[in-house]
N, C-alpha and C positions, 0 to 999 in steps of 0.2 A: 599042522603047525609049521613043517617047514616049506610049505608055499607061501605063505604067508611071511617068513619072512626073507626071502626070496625078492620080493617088490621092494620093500620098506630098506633094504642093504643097497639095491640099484638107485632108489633116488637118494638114499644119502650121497653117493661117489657123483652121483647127476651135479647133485648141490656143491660138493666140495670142488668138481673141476669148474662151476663157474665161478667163484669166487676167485680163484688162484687165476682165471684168467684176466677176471677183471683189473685183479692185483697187477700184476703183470704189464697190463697195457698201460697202467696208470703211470707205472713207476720208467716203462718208455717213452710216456708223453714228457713227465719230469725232464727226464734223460736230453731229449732234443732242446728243450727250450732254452736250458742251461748250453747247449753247444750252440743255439743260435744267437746266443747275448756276447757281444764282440768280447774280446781276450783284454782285461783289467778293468772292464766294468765293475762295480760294485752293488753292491744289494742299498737298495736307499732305502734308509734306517736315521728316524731322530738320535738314536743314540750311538750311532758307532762315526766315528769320525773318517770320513771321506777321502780327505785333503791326502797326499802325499808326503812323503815323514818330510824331503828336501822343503816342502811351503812352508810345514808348521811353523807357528812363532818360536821364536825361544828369545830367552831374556838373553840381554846383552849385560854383560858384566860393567861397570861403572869405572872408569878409568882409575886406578890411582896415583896420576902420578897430574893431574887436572888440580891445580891446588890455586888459593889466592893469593892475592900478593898485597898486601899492606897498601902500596902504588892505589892497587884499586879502591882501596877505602876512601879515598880522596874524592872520588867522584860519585857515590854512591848514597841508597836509599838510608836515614836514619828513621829510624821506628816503621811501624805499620800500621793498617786499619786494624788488626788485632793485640799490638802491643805498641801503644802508643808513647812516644817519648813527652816525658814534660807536660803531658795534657795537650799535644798536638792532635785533633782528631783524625789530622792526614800526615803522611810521612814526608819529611823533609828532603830536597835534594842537597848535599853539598858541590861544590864547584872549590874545587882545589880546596879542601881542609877547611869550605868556610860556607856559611850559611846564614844573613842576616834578616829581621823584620825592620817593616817600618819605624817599629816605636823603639826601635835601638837593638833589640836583643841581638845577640849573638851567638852562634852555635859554632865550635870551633872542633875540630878532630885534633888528638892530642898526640905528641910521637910515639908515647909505648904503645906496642905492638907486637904481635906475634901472630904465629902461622901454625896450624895443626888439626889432628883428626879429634873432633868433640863428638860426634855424634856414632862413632864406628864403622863409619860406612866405606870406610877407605881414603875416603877426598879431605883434602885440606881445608880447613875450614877458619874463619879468622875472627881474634878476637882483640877491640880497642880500646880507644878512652875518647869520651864527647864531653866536652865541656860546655856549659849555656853562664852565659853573661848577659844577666838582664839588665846590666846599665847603672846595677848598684853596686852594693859590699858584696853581695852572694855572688861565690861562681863554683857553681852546682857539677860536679864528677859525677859521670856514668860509667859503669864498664857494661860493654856491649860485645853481642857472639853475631856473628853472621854467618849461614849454614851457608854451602857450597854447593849451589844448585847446577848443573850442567856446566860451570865455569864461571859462572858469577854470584857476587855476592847476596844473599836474603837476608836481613833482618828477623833476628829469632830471636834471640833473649838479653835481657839488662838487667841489671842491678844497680840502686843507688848506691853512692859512696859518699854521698855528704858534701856539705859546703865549705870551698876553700879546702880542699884533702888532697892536693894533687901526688898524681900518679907516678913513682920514678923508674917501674919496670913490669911487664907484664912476660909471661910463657903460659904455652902448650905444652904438656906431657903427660905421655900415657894416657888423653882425653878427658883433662883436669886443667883447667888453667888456673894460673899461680899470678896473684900482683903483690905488687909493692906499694904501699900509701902511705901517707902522711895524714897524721889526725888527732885528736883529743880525748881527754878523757869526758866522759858525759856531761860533768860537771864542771867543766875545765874551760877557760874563758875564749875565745874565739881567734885572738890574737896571736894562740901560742899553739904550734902543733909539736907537741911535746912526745910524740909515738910514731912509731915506723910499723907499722902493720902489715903481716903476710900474710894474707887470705888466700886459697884451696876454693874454687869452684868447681863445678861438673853442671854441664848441660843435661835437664831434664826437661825435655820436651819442650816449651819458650817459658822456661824459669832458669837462671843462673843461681842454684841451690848451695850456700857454703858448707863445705864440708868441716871447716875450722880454721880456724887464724890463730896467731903468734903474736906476740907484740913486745918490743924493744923502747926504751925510751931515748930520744932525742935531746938534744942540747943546741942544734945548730941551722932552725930550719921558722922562718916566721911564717904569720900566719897568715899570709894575704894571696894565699895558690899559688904561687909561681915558685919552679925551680928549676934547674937548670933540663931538666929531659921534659917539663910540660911546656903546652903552647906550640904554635907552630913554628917554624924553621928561625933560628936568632936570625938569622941574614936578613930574613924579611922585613922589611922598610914598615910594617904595621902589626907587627907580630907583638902578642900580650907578653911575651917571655920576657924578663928587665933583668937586672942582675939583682943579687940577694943583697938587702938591705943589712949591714950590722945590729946588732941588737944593742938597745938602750942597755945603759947597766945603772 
């Protein structure tokens, strides 16, 4: 019995030293080829990122202090292919506060105005008044936001305001803008704008969504759009702005 197991104990240890040598040699071929692969090479792997931390992208923060200037509304885009002004199906350029068609119309940029952050993103962003004179009784108020793209203005959202309603003040704050209008009661005849309205908007995405309005009544203001802060500059030699007619008694 124990010659026999005599043999069967020598080739286990036979066995076990080849294994551990083989192990062994393996793990110094490993060994070199890692010291032969140059110093900051990397292991090329789809998913581990290569690059150097100094290349990586990184986001550039957005300036805050990049804002618009009202100036620039004068020469800029009204409406867009996605939010079209008036049924324009392409956006209008104005040239100094003024943009006319053939068959008379007139699109005129109105002096309130203000400057501020609508949409949170740090940048100044601006919001106006366009008025369209088609040549008749109607002169149709917009208020319009323009997002603050790398430093210029976009066309983002409108709101109608109604016909002959003109505008006596607009602000930004806290990323709400606030106007001031002139306007009627629904029922109320066209001639008389008998209410001063304070409407509360906020930019939601390209909608100027009201948040609520105010209304005061008026005694002192007719009804044919014009008063003294709409329209372009009085000095101007064709400017719609006239002086305020007295009321019939």
């Amino acid at each position: 019995m124990r010659r026999k197991l005599v043999p069967v104990v020598a080739l286990t240890m036979a066995c076990l030293l080849v294994v551990t040598t083989a192990c062994s040699t393996g793990n110094r071929k490993k060994r070199n080829r890692s010291a032969d692969r140059p110093a900051g090479t990397a292991v090329e792997r789809d998913d581990v990122d290569t690059a150097p931390a100094t290349a990586r992208a990184t986001p550039t923060p957005r300036p805050t202090d990049d804002r618009l200037s009202c100036l620039e509304l004068r020469n800029t885009r009204v409406g867009s292919r996605k939010i079209r002004y008036r049924g324009y199906a392409a956006p209008i350029r104005l040239a100094d506060g003024r943009w006319s068609d053939p068959d008379g119309t007139r699109v005129e940029l109105q002096r309130p105005c203000a400057v501020g952050d609508l949409d949170g993103d740090g940048a100044g962003d601006a919001v106006g008044v366009v008025m369209l004179d088609g040549g008749g009784t109607g002169r149709f108020f917009t208020l319009a936001a323009w997002r603050n793209v790398r430093g210029e203005p976009d066309y983002q959202a409108q709101v109608d305001l109604g016909d002959r309603t003109p505008v006596e003040s607009v602000s930004v704050r806290d990323g709400r803008a606030t106007v001031v209008y002139l306007t009627r009661p629904a029922d109320g005849p066209m001639a008389e704008l008998s209410i001063r309205r304070t409407a509360v908007y906020q930019l939601r995405g390209t909608t100027l969504a009201e948040l609520r309005h105010t209304d005061a009544r008026v005694t002192d203001a007719s009804g044919d759009g014009d008063t003294a802060d709409s329209g372009t500059a009085p000095d101007s030699p064709d400017s719609p702005t006239r002086k305020r007619r007295p009321r019939s008694r």
